[in-house]
C-alpha positions, 0 to 999 in steps of 0.5 A: 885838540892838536891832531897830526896826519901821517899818509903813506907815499903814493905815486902814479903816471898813469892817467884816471887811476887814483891812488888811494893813500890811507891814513893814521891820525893821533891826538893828544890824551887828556891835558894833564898827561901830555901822551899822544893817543889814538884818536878816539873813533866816534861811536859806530864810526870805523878807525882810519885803514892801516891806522897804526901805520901812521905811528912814527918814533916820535909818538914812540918817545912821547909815549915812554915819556916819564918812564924807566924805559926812557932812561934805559933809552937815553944811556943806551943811545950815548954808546953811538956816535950820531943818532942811532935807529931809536927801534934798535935801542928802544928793543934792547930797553924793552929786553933789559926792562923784562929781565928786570921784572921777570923773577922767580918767587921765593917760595913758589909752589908752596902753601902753608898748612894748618901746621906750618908746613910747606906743602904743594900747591898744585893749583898755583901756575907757574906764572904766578910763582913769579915775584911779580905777575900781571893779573891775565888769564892764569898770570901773565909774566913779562918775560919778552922775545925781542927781533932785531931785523938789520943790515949787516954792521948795523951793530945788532948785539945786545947793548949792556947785556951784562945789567941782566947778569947783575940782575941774577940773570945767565946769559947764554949766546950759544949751545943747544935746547938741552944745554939750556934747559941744564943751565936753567936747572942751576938757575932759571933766570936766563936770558938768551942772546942769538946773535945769527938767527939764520941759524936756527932758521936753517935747522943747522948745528945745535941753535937749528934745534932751537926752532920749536923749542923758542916756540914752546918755551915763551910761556910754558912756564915750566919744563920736564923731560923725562926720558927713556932709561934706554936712551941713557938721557938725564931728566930736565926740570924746572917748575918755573921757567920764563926766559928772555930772548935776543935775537938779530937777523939781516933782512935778506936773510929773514926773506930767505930763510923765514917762513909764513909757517913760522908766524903760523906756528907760532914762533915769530909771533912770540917776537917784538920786530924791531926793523932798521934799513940801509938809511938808518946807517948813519952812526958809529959806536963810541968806545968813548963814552965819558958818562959810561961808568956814572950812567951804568951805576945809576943804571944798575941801582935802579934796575936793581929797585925795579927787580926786587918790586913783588905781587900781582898787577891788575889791568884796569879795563877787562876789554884791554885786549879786544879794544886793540886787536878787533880794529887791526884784525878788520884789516891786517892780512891773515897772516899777520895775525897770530902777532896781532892776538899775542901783542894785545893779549900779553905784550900790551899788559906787559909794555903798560907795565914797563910804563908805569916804572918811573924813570925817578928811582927814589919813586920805586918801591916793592909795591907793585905800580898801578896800571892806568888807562893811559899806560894802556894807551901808551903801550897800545902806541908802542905796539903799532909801531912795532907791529908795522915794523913787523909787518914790514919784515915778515909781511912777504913770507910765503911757504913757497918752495923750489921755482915758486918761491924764486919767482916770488922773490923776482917778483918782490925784487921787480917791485923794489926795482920800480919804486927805487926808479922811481924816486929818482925819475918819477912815477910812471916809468918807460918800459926802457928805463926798467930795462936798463937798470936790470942789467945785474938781475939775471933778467933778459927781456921775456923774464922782465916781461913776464915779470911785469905783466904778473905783477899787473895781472895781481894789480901790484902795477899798472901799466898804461900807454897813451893815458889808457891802462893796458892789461901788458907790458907793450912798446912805448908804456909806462909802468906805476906802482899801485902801493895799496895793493902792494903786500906788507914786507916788500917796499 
């Protein structure tokens, strides 16, 4: 079996100080399939640390290989000149492929009596009116919220939006919870496009009230406000309501505005976190794409396939979720973990599902595709690296305020300091070295001082001095990050 080892960058001056990198490794899952696959860990023997850290984009193509998502893929990336960031693109796909299977039914919430009359059928779910559902829990639709965390004319917005409208879909980039909630009352299939997510972040204007009600909306299924006739304010309804969310934020804004409460609360851990960085910048968008018209018909006739597709889905291994939330749990931050729990309760179920649409439209019919195991592991690979990218944005949250959270963000930016050093000037730097490159921080000689021997005192660096480790910054020193030490979301 072919196996692939990816370890994570490490780098130290200081003498006697190992440090100890962690790593992924895949396989390949049985022959007839191709799809590379978490290397199964023998029996009572734990997964490497940190294993989904390892998963590259590369494991990501291989693994939608052969399935619809690919195909959304490939159109997609012919808007750009060059090569643009696969995580951008595969989360656009990921959000139109949810609008292409999240429909209402026809006659939700409705039974037939003896008569045959239509009658209320209070034990139905709102997920299981749905024309398509997974067969989880009380029925698990996938509907999807998707995070797109980029520089500024990284070109976020969402690629082919106007598929999800000819799918039967409203989209909406703007307005408040109750304008929503009206749209919706006209027709429930929204799809909602947050182009500044800071918005709703700072609590301003009518995208600020959006906070809680993203939050509750992902799978309540359903709304009805009712309000005092004091008040003067219509009622809201919907019996079946499963919307899909775009949303697109710079980084530093994210780190700025974002809370550790937020993931806590539940409102980032509704999202799929796609991350790009200053590097992944080399692209441009291509007004002249020659394919456009033949890619975005061909497109539309097997999305429109896909849509009409009808009746429950069952998950093939009742332990799906378990099997890929216990082994990160044991050793992903606190934190990290409501993400973890949704991604392997509902996303896994809901990516196996998107896998199992082929990529061949003759091959679609309205008989609901069967989940396999190896659609489950697909998916499971899909999301560690989503889950990695999350962690990478969301992984330094803290709800730290006023002079604490400033000092943090010193802290963070100290560390990013050091290992932008050295990249170019090796590891173990001289105290001089991170001085005369902090000349646009604010920073005079204490706060760099302090600064750093906070950063040894929680064991994020070391500092040493002929060979010796040392508990302070001191004349003639050299300072190395220690990276496993180093929280997720800085470097």
């Amino acid at each position: 079996m072919n196996k692939t080892k990816k370890a994570e960058k490490a780098t130290t001056d200081a003498p006697g100080i190992n440090f100890q990198t962690t790593e992924s490794v895949t396989d390949a899952c049985p022959e007839d399939t191709g799809i590379q696959s978490p290397v199964p860990a023998p029996e009572n023997v734990p997964p490497d640390p940190f294993f989904w850290r390892g998963i590259t984009d590369e494991d990501v193509k291989d693994a939608i290989h052969g399935s619809c998502l690919e195909t959304i893929c490939e159109v997609l990336s012919k808007n750009y000149r060059g090569t643009p960031p696969f995580p951008m693109i595969l989360g656009h796909a990921i959000l139109l492929m949810s609008a292409t299977l999240t429909h209402k039914g026809e006659e939700p919430g409705f039974i037939v009596d003896n008569n045959g009359s239509l009658i209320p059928a209070f034990h139905i779910t709102p997920a299981r009116q749905s024309r398509l559902y997974i067969n989880t829990g009380h029925g698990n639709v996938p509907n999807a919220y998707v995070m797109v965390v980029a520089p500024s004319g990284a070109g976020k917005s969402l690629g082919y939006i106007h598929l999800a409208e000819s799918l039967g879909y409203t989209v909406m980039n703007d307005g408040s919870p109750e304008g929503l909630k009206d749209a919706a009352m006209e027709n429930p299939h929204i799809l909602l496009e947050i182009q500044e997510l800071s918005d709703v972040l700072k609590g301003r204007g009518p995208l600020g009230r959006f906070r809680k009600g993203l939050t509750d909306m992902f799978n309540a299924g359903k709304f009805n406000d009712k309000f005092s006739k004091r008040t003067g304010a219509p009622e809201r309804s919907a019996p079946w309501f499963y919307p899909s969310v775009y949303a697109a934020i710079q980084p530093e804004l994210l780190k700025a505005l974002g809370r550790e409460l937020d993931i806590e609360q539940g409102l980032f851990g509704r999202f799929l976190v796609f991350t790009l960085s200053e590097s992944d910048m080399g692209y441009a968008f291509n007004p002249c794409n020659r394919d456009d018209e033949e890619d975005l018909n061909r497109l539309y006739l097997h999305l429109r396939a896909i849509s009409e597709i009808k009746g429950v889905v069952d998950v093939p291994d009742p332990e799906y979720n378990t099997k890929f939330t216990e082994p990160i749990l044991a050793e992903i931050s606190k934190m990290m973990r409501p993400l973890v729990l949704r991604y392997g309760n509902e996303y896994l179920p809901r990516i196996a599902l998107m896998l199992a649409i082929s990529n061949d439209p003759a091959n679609i019919s309205q008989t609901p595709p069967v989940l396999t195991t190896v659609h489950l592991e697909r998916a499971s690979i899909i999301l560690y690296r989503i889950l990695a990218m999350a962690e990478t944005a969301l992984g330094a949250l803290t709800n730290l305020e006023g002079h604490a959270r400033s000092l943090e963000e010193n802290l963070q930016k100290m560390v990013q300091l050091i290992d932008r050093l050295s990249e170019t000037n090796g590891a173990g730097l001289l105290l001089n070295q991170i001085s005369r490159n902090s000349n646009r921080t604010g920073w005079d000689s204490k706060t760099r001082e302090d600064l750093l021997n906070e950063l040894a005192a929680r064991g994020w660096i070391v500092i040493a001095r002929n060979g010796q480790k040392i508990e302070s910054v001191e004349k003639g020193c050299r300072i190395a990050l220690n990276r496993p030490e180093i929280p997720s979301g800085i470097l």
